[in-house]
mmCIF entry with sequence, helices, sheets and N, C-alpha, C, O atoms, coordinates in Angstrom:
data_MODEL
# 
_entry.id   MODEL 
# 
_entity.id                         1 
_entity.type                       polymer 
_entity.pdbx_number_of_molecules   1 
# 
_entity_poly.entity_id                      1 
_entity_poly.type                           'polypeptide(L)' 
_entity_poly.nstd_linkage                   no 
_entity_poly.nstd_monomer                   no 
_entity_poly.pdbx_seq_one_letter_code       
;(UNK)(UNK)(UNK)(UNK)(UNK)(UNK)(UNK)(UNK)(UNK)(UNK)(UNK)(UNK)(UNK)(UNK)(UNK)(UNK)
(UNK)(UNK)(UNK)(UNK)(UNK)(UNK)(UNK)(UNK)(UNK)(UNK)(UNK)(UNK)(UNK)(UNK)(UNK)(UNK)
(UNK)(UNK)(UNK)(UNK)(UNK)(UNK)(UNK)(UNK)(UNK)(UNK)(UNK)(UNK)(UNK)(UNK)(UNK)(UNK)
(UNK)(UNK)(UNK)(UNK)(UNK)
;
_entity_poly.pdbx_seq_one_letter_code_can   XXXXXXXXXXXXXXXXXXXXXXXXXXXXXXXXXXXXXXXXXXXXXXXXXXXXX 
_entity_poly.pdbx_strand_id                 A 
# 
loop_
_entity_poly_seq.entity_id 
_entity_poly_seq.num 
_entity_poly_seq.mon_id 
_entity_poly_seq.hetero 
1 1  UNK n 
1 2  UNK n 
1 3  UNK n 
1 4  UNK n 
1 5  UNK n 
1 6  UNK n 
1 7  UNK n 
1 8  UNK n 
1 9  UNK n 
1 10 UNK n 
1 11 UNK n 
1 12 UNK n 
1 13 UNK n 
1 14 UNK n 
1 15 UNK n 
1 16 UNK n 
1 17 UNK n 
1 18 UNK n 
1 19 UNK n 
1 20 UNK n 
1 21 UNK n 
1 22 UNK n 
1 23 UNK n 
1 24 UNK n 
1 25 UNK n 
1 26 UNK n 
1 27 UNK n 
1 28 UNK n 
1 29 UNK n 
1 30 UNK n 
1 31 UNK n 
1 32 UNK n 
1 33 UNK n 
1 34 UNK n 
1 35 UNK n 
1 36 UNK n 
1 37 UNK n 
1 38 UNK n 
1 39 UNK n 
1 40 UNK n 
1 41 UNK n 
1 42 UNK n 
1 43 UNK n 
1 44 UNK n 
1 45 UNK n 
1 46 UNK n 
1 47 UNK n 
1 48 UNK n 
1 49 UNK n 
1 50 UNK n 
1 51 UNK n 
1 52 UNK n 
1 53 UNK n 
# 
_struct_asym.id          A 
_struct_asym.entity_id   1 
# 
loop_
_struct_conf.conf_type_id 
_struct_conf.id 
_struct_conf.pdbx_PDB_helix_id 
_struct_conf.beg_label_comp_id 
_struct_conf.beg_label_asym_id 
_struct_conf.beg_label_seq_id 
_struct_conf.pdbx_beg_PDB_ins_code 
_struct_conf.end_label_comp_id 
_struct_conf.end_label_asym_id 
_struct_conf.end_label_seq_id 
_struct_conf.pdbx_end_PDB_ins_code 
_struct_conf.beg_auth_comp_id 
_struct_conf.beg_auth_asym_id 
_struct_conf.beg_auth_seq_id 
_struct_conf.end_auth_comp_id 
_struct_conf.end_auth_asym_id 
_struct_conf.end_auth_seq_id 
_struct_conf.pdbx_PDB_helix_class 
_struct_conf.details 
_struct_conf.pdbx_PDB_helix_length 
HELX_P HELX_P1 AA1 UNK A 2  ? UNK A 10 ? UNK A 2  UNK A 10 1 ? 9  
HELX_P HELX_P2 AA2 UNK A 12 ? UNK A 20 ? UNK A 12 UNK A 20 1 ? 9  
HELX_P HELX_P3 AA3 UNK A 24 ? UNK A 26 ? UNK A 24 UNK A 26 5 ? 3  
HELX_P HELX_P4 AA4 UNK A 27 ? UNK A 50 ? UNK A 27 UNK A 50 1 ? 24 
# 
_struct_conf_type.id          HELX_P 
_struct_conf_type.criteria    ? 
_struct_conf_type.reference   ? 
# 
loop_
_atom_site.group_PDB 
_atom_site.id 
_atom_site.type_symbol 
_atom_site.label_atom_id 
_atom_site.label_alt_id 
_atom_site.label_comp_id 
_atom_site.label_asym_id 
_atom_site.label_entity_id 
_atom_site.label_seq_id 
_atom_site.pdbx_PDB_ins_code 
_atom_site.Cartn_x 
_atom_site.Cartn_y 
_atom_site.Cartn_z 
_atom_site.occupancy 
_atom_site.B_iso_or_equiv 
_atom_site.pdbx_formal_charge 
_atom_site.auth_seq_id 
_atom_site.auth_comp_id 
_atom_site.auth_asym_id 
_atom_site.auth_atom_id 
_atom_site.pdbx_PDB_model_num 
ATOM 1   N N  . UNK A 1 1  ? 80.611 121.440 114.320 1.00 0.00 ? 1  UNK A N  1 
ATOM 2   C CA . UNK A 1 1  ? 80.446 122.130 113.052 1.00 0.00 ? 1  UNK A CA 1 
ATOM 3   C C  . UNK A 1 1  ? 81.619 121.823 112.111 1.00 0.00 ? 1  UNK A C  1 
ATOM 4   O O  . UNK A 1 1  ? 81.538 121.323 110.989 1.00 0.00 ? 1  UNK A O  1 
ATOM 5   N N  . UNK A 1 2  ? 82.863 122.258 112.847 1.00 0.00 ? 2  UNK A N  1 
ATOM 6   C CA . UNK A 1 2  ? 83.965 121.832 111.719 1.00 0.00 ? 2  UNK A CA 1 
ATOM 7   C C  . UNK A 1 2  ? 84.241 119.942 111.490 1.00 0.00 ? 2  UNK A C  1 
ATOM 8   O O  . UNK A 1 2  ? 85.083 119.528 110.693 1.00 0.00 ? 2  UNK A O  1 
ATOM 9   N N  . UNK A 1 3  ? 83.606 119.258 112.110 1.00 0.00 ? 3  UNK A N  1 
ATOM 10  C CA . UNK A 1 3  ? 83.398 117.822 111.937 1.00 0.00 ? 3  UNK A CA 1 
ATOM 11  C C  . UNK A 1 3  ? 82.603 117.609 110.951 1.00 0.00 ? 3  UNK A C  1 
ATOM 12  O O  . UNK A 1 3  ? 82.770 116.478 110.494 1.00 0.00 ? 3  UNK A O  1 
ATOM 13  N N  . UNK A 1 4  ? 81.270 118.610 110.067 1.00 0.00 ? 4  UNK A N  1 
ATOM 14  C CA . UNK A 1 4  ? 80.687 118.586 109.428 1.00 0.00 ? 4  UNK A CA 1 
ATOM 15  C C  . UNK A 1 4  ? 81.081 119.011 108.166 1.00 0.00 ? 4  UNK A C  1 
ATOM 16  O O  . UNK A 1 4  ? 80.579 118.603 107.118 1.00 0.00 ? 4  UNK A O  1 
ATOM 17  N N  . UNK A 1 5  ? 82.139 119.979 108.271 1.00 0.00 ? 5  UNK A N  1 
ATOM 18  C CA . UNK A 1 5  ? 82.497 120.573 107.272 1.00 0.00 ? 5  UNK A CA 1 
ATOM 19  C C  . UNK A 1 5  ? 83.568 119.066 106.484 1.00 0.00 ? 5  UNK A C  1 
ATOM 20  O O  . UNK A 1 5  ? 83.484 118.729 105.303 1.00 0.00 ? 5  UNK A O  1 
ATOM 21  N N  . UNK A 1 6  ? 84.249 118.576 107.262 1.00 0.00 ? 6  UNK A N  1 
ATOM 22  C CA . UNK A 1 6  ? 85.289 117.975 106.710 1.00 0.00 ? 6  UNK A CA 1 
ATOM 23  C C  . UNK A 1 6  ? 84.729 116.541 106.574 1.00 0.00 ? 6  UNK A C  1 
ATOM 24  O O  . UNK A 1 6  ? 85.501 115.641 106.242 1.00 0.00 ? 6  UNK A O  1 
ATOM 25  N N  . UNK A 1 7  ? 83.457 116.290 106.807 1.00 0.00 ? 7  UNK A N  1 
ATOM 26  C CA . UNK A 1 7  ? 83.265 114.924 106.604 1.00 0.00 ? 7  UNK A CA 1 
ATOM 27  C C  . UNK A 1 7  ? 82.536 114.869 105.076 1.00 0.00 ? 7  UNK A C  1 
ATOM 28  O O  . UNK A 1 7  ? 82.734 113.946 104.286 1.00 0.00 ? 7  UNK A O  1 
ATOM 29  N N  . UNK A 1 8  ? 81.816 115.818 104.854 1.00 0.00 ? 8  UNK A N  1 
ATOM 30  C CA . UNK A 1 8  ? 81.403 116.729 103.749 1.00 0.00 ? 8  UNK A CA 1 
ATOM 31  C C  . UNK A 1 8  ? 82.328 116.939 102.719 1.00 0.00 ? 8  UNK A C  1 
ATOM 32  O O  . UNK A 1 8  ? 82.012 116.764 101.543 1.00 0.00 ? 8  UNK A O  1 
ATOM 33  N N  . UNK A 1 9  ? 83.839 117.427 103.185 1.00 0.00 ? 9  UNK A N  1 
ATOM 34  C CA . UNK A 1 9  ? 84.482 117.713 102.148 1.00 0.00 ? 9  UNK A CA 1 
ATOM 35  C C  . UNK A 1 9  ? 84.998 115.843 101.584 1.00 0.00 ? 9  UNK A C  1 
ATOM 36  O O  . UNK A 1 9  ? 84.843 115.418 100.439 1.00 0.00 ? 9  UNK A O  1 
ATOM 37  N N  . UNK A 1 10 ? 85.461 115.224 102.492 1.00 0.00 ? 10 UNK A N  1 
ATOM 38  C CA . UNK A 1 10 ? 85.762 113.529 102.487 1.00 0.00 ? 10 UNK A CA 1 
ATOM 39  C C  . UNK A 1 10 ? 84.850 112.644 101.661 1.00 0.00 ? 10 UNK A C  1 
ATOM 40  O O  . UNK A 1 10 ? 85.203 111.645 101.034 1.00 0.00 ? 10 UNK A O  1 
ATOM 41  N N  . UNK A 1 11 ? 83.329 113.273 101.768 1.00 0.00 ? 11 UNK A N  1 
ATOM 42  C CA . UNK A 1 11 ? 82.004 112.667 100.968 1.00 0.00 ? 11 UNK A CA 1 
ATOM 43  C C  . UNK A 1 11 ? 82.032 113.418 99.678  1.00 0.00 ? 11 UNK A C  1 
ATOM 44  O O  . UNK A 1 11 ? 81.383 112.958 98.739  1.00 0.00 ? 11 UNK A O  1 
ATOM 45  N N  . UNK A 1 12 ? 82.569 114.294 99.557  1.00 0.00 ? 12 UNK A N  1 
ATOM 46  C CA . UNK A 1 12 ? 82.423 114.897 98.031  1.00 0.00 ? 12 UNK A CA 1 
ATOM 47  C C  . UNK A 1 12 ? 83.748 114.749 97.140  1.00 0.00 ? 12 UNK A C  1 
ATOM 48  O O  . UNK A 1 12 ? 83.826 114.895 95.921  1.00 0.00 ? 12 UNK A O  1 
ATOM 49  N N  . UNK A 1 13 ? 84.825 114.406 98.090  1.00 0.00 ? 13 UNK A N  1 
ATOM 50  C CA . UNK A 1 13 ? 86.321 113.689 97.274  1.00 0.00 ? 13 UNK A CA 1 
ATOM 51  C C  . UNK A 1 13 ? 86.005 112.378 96.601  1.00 0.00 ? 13 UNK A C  1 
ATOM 52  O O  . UNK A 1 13 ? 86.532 111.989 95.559  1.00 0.00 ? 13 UNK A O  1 
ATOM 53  N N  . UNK A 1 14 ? 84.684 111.451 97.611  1.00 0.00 ? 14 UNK A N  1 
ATOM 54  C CA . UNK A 1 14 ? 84.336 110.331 96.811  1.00 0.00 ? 14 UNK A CA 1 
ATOM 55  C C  . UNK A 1 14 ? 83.649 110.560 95.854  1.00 0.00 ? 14 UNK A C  1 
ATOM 56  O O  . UNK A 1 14 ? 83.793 109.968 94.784  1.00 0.00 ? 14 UNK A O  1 
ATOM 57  N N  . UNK A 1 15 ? 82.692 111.550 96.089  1.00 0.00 ? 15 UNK A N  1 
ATOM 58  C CA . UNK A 1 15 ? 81.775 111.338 94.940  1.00 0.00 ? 15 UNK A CA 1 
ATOM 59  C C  . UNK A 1 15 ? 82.518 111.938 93.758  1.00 0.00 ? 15 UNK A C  1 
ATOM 60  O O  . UNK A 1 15 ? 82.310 111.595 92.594  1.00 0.00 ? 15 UNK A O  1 
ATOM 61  N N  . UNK A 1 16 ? 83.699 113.172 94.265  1.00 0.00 ? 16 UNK A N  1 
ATOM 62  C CA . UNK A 1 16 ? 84.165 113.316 92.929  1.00 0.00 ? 16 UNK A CA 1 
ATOM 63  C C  . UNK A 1 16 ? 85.630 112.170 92.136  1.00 0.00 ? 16 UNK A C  1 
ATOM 64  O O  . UNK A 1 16 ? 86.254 112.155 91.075  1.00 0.00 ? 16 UNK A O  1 
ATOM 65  N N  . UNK A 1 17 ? 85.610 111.431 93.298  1.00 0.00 ? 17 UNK A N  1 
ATOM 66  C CA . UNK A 1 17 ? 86.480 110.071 91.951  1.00 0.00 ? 17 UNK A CA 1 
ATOM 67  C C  . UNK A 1 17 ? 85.664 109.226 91.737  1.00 0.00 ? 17 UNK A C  1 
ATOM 68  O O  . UNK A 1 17 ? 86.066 108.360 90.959  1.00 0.00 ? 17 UNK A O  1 
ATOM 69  N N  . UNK A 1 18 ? 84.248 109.052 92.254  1.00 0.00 ? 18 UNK A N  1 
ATOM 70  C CA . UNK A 1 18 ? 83.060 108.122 92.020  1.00 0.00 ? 18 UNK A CA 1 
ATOM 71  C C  . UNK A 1 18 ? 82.791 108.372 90.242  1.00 0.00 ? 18 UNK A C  1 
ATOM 72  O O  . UNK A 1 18 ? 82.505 107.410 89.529  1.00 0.00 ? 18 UNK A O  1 
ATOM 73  N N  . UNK A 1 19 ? 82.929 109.784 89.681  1.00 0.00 ? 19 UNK A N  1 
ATOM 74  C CA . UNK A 1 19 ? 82.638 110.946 88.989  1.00 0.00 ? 19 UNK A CA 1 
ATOM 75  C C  . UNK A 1 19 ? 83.507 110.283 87.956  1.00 0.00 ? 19 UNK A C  1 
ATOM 76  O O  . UNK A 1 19 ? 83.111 109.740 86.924  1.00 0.00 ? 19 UNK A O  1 
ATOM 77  N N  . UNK A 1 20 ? 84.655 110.394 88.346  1.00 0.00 ? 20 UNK A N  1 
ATOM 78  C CA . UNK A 1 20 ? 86.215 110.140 87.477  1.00 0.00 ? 20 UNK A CA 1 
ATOM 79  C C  . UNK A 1 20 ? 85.750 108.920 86.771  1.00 0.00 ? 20 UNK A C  1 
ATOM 80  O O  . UNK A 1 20 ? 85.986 108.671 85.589  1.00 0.00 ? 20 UNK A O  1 
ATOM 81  N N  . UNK A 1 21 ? 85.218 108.341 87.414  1.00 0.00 ? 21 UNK A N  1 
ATOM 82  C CA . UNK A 1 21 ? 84.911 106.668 86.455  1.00 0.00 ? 21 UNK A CA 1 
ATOM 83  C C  . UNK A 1 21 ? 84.126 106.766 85.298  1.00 0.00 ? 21 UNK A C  1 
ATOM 84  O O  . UNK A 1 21 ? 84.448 106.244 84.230  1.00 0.00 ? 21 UNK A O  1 
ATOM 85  N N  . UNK A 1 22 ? 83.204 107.357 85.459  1.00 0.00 ? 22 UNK A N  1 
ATOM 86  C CA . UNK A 1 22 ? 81.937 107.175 84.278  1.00 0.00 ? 22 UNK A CA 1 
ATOM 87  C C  . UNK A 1 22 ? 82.313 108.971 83.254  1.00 0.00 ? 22 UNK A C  1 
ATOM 88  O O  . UNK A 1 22 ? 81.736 109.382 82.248  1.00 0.00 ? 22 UNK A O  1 
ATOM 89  N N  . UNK A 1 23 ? 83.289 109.535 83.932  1.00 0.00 ? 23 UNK A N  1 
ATOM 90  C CA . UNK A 1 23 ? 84.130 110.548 82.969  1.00 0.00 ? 23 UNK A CA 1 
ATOM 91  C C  . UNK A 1 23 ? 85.450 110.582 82.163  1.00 0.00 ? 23 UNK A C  1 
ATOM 92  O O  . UNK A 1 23 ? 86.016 111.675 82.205  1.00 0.00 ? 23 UNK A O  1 
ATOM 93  N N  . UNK A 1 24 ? 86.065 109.613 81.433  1.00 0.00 ? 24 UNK A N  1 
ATOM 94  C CA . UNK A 1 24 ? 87.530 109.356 81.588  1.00 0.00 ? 24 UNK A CA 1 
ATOM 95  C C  . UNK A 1 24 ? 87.463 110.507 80.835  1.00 0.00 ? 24 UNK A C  1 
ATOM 96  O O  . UNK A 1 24 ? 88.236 111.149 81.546  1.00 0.00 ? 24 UNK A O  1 
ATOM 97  N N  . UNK A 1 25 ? 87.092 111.459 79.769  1.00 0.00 ? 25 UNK A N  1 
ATOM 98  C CA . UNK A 1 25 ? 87.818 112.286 79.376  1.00 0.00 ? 25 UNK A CA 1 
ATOM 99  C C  . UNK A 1 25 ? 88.164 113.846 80.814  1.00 0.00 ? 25 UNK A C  1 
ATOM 100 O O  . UNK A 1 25 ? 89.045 114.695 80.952  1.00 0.00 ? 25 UNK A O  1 
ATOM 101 N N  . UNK A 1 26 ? 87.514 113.655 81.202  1.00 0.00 ? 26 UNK A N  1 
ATOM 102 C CA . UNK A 1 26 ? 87.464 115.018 82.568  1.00 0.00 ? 26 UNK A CA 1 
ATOM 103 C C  . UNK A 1 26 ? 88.242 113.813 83.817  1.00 0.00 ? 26 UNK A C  1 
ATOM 104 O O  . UNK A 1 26 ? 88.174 114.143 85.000  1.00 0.00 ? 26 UNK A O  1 
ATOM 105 N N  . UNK A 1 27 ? 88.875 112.600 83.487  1.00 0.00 ? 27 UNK A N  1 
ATOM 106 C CA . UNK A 1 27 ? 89.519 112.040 84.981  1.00 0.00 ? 27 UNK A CA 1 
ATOM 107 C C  . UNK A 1 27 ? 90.416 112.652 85.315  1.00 0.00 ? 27 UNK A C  1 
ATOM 108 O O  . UNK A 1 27 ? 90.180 113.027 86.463  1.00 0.00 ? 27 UNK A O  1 
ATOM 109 N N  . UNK A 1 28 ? 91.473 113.046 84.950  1.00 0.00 ? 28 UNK A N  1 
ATOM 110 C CA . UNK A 1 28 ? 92.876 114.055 85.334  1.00 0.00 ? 28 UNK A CA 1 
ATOM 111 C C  . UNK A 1 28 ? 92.327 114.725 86.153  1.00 0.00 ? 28 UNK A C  1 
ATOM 112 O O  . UNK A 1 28 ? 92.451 114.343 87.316  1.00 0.00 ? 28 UNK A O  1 
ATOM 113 N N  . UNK A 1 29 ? 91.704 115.676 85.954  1.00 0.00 ? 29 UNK A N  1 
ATOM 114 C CA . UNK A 1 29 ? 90.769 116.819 86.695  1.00 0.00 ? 29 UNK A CA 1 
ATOM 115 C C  . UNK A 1 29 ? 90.224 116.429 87.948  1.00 0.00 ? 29 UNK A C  1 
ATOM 116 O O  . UNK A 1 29 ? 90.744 116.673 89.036  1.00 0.00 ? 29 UNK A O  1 
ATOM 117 N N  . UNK A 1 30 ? 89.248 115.867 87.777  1.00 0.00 ? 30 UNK A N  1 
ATOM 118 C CA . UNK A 1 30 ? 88.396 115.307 88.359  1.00 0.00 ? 30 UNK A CA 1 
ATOM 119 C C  . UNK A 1 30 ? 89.294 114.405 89.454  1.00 0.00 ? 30 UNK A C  1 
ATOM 120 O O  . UNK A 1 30 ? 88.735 114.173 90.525  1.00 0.00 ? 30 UNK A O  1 
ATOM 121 N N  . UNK A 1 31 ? 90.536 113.927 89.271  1.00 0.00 ? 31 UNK A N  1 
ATOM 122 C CA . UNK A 1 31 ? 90.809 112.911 90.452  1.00 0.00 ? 31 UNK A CA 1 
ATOM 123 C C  . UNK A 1 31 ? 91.800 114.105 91.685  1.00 0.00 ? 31 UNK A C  1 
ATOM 124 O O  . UNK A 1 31 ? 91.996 114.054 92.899  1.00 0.00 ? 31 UNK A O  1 
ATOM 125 N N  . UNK A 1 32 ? 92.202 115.050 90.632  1.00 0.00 ? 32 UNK A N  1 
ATOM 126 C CA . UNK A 1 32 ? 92.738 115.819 91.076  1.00 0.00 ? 32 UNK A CA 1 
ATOM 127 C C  . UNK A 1 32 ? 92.493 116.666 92.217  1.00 0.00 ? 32 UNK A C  1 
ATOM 128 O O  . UNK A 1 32 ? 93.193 116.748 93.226  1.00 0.00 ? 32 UNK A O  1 
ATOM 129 N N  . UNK A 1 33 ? 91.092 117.487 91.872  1.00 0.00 ? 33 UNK A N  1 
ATOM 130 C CA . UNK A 1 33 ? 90.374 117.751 92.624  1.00 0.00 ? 33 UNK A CA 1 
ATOM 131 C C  . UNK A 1 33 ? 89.686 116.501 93.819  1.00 0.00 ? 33 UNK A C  1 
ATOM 132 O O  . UNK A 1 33 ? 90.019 116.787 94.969  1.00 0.00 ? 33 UNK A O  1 
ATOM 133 N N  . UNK A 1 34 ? 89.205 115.791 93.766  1.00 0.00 ? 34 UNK A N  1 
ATOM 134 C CA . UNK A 1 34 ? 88.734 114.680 94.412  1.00 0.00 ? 34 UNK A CA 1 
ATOM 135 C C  . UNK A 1 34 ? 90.013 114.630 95.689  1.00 0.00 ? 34 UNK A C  1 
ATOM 136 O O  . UNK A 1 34 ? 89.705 114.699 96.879  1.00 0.00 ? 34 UNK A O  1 
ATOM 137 N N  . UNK A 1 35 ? 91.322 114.513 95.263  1.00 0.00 ? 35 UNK A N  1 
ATOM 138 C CA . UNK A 1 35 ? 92.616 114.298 96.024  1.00 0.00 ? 35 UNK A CA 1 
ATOM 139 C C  . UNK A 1 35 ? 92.580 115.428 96.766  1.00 0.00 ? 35 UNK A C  1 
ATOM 140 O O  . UNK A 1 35 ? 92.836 115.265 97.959  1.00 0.00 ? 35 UNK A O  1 
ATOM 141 N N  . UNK A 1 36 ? 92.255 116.891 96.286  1.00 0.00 ? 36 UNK A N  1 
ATOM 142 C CA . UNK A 1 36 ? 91.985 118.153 97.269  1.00 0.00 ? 36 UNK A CA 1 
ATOM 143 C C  . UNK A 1 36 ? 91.422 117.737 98.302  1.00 0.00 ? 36 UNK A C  1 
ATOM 144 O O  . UNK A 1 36 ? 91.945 117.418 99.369  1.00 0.00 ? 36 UNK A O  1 
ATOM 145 N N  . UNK A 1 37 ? 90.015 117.729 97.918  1.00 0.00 ? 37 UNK A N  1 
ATOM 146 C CA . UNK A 1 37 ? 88.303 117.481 98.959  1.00 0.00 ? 37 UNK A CA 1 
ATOM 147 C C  . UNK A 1 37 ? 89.157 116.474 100.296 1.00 0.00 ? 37 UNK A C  1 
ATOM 148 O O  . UNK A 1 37 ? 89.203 116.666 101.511 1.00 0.00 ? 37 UNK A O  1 
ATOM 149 N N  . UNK A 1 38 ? 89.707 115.468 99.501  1.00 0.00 ? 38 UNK A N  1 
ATOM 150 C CA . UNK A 1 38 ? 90.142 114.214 100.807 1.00 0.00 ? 38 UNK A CA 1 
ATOM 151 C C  . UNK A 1 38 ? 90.744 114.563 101.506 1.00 0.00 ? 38 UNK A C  1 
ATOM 152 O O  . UNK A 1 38 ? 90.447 114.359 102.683 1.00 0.00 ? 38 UNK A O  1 
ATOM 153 N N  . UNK A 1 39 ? 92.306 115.517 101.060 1.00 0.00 ? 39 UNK A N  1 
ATOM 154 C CA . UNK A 1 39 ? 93.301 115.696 101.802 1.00 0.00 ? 39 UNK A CA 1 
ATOM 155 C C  . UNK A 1 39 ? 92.605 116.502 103.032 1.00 0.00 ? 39 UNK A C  1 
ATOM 156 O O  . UNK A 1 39 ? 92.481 116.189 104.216 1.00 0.00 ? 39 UNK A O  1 
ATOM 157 N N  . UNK A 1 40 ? 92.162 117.754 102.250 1.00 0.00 ? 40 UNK A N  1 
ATOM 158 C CA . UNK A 1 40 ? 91.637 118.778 103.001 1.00 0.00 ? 40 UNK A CA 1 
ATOM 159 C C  . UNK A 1 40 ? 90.339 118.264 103.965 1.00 0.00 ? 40 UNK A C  1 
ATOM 160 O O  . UNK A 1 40 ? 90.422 118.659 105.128 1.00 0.00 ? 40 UNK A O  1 
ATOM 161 N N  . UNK A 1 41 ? 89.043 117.362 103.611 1.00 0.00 ? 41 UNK A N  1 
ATOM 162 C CA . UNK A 1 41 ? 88.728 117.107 104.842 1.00 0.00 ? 41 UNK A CA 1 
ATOM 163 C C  . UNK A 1 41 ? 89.411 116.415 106.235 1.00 0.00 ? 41 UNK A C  1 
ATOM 164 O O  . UNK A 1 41 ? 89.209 116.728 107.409 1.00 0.00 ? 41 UNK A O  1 
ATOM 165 N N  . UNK A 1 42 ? 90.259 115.398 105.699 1.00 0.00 ? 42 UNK A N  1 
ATOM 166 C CA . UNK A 1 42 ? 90.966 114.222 106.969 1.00 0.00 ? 42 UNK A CA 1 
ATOM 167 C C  . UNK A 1 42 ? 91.916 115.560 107.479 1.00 0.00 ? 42 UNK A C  1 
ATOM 168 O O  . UNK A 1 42 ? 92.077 115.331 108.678 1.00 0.00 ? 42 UNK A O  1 
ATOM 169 N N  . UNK A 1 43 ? 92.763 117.097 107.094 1.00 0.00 ? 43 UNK A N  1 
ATOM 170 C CA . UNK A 1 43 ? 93.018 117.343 108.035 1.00 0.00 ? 43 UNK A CA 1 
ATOM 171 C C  . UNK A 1 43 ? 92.288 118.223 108.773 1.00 0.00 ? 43 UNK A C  1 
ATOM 172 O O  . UNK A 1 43 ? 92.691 118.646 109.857 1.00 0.00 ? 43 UNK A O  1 
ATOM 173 N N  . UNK A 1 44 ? 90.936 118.632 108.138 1.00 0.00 ? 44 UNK A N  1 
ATOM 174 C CA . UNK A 1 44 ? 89.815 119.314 109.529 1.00 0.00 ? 44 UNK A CA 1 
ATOM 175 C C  . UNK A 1 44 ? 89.475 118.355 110.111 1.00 0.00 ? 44 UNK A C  1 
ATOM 176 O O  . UNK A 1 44 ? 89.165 118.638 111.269 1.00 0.00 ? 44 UNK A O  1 
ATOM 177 N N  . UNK A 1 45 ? 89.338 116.938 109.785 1.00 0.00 ? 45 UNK A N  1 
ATOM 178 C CA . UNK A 1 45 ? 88.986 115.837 110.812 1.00 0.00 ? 45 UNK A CA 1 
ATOM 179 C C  . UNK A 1 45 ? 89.893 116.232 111.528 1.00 0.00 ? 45 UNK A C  1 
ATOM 180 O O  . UNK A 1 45 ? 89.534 117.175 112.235 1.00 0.00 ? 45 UNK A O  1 
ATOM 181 N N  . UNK A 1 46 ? 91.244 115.832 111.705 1.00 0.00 ? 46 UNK A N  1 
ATOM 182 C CA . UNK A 1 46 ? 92.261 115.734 112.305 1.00 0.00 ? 46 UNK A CA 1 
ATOM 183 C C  . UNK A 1 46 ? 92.038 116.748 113.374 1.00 0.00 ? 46 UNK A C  1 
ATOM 184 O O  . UNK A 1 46 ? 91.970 116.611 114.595 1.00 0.00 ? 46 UNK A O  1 
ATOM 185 N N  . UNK A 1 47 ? 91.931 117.902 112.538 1.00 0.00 ? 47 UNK A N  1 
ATOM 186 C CA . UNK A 1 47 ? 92.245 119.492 113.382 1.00 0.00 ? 47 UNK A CA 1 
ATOM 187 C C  . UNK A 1 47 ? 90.940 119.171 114.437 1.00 0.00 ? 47 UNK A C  1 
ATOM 188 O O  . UNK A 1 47 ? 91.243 118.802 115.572 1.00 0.00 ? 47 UNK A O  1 
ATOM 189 N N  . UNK A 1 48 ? 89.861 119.270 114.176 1.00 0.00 ? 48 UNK A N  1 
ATOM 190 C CA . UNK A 1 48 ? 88.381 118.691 114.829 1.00 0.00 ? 48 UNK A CA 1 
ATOM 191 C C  . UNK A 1 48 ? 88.612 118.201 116.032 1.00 0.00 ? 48 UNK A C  1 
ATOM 192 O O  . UNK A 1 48 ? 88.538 118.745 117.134 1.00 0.00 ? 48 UNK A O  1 
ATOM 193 N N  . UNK A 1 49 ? 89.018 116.676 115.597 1.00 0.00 ? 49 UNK A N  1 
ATOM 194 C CA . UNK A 1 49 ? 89.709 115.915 116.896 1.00 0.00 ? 49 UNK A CA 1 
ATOM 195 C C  . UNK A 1 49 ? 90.523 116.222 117.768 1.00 0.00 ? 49 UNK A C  1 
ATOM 196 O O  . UNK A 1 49 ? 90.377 115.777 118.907 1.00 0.00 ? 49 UNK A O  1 
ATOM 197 N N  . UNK A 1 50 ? 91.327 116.860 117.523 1.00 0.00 ? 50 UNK A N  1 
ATOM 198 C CA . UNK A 1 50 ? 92.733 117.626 118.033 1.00 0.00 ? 50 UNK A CA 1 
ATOM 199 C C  . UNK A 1 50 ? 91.948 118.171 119.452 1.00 0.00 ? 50 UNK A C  1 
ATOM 200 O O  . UNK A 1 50 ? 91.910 117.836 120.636 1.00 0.00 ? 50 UNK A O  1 
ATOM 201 N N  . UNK A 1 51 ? 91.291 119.317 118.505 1.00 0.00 ? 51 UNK A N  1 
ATOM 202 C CA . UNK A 1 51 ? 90.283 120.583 119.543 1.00 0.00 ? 51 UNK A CA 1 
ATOM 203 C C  . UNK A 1 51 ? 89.217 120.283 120.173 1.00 0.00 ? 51 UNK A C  1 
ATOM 204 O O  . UNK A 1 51 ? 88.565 121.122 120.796 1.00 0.00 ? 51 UNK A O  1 
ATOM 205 N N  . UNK A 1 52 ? 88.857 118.838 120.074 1.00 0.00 ? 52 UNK A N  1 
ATOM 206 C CA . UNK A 1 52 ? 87.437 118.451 121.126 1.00 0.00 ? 52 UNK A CA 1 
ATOM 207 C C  . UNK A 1 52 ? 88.350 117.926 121.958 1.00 0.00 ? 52 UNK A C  1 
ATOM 208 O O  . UNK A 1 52 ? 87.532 117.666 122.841 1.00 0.00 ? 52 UNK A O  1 
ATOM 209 N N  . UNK A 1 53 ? 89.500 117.506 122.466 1.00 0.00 ? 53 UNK A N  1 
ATOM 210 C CA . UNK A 1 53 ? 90.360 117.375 123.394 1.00 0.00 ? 53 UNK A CA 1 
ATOM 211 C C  . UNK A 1 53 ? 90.221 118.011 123.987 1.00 0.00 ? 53 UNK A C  1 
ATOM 212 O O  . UNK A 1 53 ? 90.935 118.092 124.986 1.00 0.00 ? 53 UNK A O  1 
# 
């Protein structure tokens, strides 16, 4: 479940700098957030992996 959550959050960091391109006035924002979604899924990946150990 939490493998779902964070691969989800990793797929929506792309789509939101996918976003950033065809928006330059909302890119600041938009990459900003995008940099959240990524960070924050790779460390529930991380955490995920950790705990199926």
């Amino acid at each position: 479940m939490l493998t779902m959550i964070s691969l989800a959050c990793i797929a929506g960091g792309v789509g939101l700098a996918a976003l950033s391109l065809r928006r330059p006035d909302r890119a600041a924002s938009l990459e900003r957030w995008s940099g959240i979604c990524l960070l924050t899924g790779l460390g529930l990946l991380g955490f995920a992996l950790h705990a199926s150990r």
